[in-house]
One Martini backbone bead per residue (centre of mass of N, CA, C, O) as a GRO file, in nm:
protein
  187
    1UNK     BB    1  -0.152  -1.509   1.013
    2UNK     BB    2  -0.110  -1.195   0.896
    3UNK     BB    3  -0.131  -1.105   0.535
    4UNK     BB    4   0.111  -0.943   0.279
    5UNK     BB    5   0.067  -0.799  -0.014
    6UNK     BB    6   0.357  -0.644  -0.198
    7UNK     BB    7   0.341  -0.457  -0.506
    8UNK     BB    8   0.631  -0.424  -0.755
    9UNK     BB    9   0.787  -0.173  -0.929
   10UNK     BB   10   0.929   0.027  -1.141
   11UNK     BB   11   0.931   0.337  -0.936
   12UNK     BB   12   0.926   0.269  -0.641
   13UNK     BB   13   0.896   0.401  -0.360
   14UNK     BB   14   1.121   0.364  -0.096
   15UNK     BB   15   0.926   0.466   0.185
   16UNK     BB   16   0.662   0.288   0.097
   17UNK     BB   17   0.754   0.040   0.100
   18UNK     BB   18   0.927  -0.005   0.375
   19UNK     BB   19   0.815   0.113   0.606
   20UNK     BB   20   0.533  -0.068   0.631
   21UNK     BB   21   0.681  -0.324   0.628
   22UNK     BB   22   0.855  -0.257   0.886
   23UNK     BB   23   0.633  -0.239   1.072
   24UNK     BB   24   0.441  -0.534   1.006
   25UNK     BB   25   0.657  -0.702   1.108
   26UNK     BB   26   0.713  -0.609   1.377
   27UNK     BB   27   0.365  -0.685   1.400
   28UNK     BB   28   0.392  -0.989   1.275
   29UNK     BB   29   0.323  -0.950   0.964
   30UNK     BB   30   0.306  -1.144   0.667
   31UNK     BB   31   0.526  -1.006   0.430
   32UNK     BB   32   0.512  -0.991   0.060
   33UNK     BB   33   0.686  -0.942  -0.192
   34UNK     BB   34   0.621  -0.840  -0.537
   35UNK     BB   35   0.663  -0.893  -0.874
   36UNK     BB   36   0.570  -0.733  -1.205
   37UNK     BB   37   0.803  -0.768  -1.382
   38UNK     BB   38   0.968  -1.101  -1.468
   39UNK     BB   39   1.163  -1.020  -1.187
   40UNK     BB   40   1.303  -0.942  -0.860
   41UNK     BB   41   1.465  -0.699  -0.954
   42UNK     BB   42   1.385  -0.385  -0.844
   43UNK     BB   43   1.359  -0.037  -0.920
   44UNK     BB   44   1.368   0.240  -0.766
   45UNK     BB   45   1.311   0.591  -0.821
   46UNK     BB   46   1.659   0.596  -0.681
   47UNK     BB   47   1.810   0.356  -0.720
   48UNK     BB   48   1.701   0.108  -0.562
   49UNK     BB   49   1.755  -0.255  -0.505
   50UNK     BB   50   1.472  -0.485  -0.432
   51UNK     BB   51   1.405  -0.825  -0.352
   52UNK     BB   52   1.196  -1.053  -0.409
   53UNK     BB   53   1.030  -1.271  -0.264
   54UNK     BB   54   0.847  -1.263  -0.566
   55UNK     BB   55   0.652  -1.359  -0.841
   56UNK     BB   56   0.322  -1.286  -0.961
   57UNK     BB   57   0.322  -1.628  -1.061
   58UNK     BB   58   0.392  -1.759  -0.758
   59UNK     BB   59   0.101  -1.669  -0.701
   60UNK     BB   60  -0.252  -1.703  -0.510
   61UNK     BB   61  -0.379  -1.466  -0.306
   62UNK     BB   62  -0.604  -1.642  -0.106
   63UNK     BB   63  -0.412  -1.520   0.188
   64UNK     BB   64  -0.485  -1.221   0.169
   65UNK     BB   65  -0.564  -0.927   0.345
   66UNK     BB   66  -0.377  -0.774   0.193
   67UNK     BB   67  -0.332  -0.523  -0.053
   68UNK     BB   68  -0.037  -0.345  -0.156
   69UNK     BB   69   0.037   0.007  -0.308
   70UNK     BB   70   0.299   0.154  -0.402
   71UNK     BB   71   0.441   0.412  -0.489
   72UNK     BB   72   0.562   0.618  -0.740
   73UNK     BB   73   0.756   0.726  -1.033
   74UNK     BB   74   0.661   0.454  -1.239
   75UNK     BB   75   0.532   0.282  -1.066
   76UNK     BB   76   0.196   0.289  -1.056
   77UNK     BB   77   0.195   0.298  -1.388
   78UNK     BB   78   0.271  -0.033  -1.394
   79UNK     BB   79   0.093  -0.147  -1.235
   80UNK     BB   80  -0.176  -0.055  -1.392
   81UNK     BB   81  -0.048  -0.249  -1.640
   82UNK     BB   82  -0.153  -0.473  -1.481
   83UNK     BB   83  -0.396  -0.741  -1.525
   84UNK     BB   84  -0.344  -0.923  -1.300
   85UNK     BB   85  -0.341  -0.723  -1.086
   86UNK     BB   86  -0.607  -0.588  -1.104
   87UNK     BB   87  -0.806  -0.846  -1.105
   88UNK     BB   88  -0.742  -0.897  -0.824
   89UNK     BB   89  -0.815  -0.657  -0.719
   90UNK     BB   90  -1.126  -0.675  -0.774
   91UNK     BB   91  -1.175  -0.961  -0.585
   92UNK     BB   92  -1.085  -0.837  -0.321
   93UNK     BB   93  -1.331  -0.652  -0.344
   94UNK     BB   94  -1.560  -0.867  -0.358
   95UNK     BB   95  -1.513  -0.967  -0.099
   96UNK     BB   96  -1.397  -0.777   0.121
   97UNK     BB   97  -1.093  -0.694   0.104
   98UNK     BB   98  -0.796  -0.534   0.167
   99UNK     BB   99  -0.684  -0.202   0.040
  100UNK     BB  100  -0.357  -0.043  -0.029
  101UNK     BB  101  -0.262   0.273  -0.093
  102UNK     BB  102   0.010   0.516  -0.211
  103UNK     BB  103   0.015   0.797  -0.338
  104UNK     BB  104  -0.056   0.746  -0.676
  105UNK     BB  105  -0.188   0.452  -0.653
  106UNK     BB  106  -0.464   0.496  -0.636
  107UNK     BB  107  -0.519   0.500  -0.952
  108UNK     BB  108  -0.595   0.239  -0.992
  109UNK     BB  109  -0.818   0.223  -0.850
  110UNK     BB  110  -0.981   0.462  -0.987
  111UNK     BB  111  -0.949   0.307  -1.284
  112UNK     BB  112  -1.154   0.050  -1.142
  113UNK     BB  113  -1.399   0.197  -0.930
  114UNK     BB  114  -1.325   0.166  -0.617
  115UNK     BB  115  -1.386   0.473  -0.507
  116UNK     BB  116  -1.678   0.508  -0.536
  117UNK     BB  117  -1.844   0.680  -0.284
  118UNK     BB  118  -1.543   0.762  -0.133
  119UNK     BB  119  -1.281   0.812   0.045
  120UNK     BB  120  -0.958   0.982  -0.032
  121UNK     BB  121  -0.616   0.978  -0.106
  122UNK     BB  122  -0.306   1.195  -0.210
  123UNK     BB  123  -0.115   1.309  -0.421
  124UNK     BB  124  -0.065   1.607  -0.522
  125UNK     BB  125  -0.224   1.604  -0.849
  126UNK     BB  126  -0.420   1.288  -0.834
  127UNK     BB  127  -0.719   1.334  -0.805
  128UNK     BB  128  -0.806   1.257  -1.092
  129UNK     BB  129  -0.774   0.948  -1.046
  130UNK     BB  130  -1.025   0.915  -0.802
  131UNK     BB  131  -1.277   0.820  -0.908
  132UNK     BB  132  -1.543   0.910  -0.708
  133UNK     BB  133  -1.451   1.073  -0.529
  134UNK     BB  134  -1.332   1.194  -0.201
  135UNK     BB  135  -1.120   1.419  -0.140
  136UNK     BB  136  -0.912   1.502   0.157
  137UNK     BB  137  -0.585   1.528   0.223
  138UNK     BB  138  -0.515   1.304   0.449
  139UNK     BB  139  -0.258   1.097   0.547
  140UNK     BB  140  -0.496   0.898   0.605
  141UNK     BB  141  -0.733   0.683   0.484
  142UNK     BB  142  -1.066   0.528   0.579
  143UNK     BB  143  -1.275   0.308   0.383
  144UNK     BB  144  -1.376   0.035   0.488
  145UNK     BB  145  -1.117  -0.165   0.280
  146UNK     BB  146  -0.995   0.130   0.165
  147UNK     BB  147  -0.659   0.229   0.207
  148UNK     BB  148  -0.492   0.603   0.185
  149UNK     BB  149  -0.219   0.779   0.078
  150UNK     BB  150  -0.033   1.060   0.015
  151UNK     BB  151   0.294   1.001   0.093
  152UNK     BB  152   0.608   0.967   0.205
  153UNK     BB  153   0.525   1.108   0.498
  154UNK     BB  154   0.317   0.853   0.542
  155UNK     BB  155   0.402   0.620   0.588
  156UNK     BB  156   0.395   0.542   0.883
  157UNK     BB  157   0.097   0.614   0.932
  158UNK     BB  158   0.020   0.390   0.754
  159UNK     BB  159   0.146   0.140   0.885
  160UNK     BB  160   0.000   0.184   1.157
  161UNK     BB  161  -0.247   0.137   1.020
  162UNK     BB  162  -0.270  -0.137   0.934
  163UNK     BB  163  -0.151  -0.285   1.151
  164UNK     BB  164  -0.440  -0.208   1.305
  165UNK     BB  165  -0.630  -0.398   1.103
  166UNK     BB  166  -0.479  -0.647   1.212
  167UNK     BB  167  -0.376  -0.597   1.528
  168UNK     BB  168  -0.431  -0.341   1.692
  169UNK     BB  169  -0.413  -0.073   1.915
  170UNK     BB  170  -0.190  -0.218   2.093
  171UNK     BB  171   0.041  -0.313   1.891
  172UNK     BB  172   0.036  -0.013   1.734
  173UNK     BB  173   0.151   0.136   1.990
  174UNK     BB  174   0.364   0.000   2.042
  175UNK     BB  175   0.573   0.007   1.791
  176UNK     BB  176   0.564   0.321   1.787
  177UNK     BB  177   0.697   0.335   2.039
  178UNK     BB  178   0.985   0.177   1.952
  179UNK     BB  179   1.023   0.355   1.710
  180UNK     BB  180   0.957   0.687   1.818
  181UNK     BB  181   0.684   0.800   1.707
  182UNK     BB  182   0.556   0.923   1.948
  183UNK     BB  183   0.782   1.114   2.020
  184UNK     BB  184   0.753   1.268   1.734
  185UNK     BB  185   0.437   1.338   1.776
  186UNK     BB  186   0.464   1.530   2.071
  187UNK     BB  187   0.647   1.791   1.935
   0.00000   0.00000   0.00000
């Protein structure tokens, strides 16, 4: 089964951090939420509480096909402030494994140098966070194995992204028919 470890951190958008989990479960996909904060309980942006799997050193995300960071302030600055956090995007980069990030969370990446010689999108005001890349401005950009989404409108698209790169355009077409996203994008 193909597993996706999602980063929390306190500030994080509360509808990047769900929207796409509820996508990749209902599609079959193994969501693990991690918590850097050094216990379970995270607060949204909004102030909503939300309970993670797992806090990040209960885990060794070897078994991990994407690692996903939802945006949101101060949740983004707070991702990037994590040293084992960063280190992990390092090696699952180069191995040449999948990185998703969305609105400001790119920053991370760009900060990284991950993103550098490649096509990025970000929440409006973040692009120069982007080092090195060709800012897009379109609502899911994919370069590779980092996918990145612009912000919350995006939520959706970016999630039926991933979605289909780890389960294919069948079952993430599916998905979106059950969820009536299809039907709201056809109007």
């Amino acid at each position: 089964m193909a597993k996706v470890y999602e980063f929390l951190a306190d500030g994080f958008e509360d509808i990047e951090a769900l929207a796409p989990l509820d996508i990749l479960r209902r599609g079959g996909v193994e969501v693990v939420t991690v918590s850097i904060m050094g216990r379970r309980d995270v607060c949204s942006a909004h102030g909503v509480t939300m309970m993670a799997d797992k806090l990040f050193d209960e885990c060794a995300f070897d078994d991990a096909d994407i690692l996903f960071l939802p945006g949101g302030m101060p949740g983004a600055s707070n991702l990037n402030e994590h040293e084992g956090l960063r280190q992990l995007l390092l090696d699952h980069n180069q191995k040449g494994k999948q990185i998703a990030a969305i609105c400001a969370a790119p920053l991370v990446l760009g900060g990284l140098g991950l993103l550098k010689q490649r096509n990025a999108t970000c929440y409006p005001g973040f692009e120069e966070t982007l080092t090195g890349a060709s800012y897009t401005a379109e609502l899911v950009t994919v370069d590779g194995n980092i996918t990145t989404g612009e912000g919350p409108a995006a939520a959706l698209p970016f999630g039926y992204q991933l979605l289909r790169s780890l389960k294919g355009d069948t079952i993430a077409q599916e998905i979106a028919e059950g969820m009536r996203y299809l039907h709201l994008m056809s109007e």
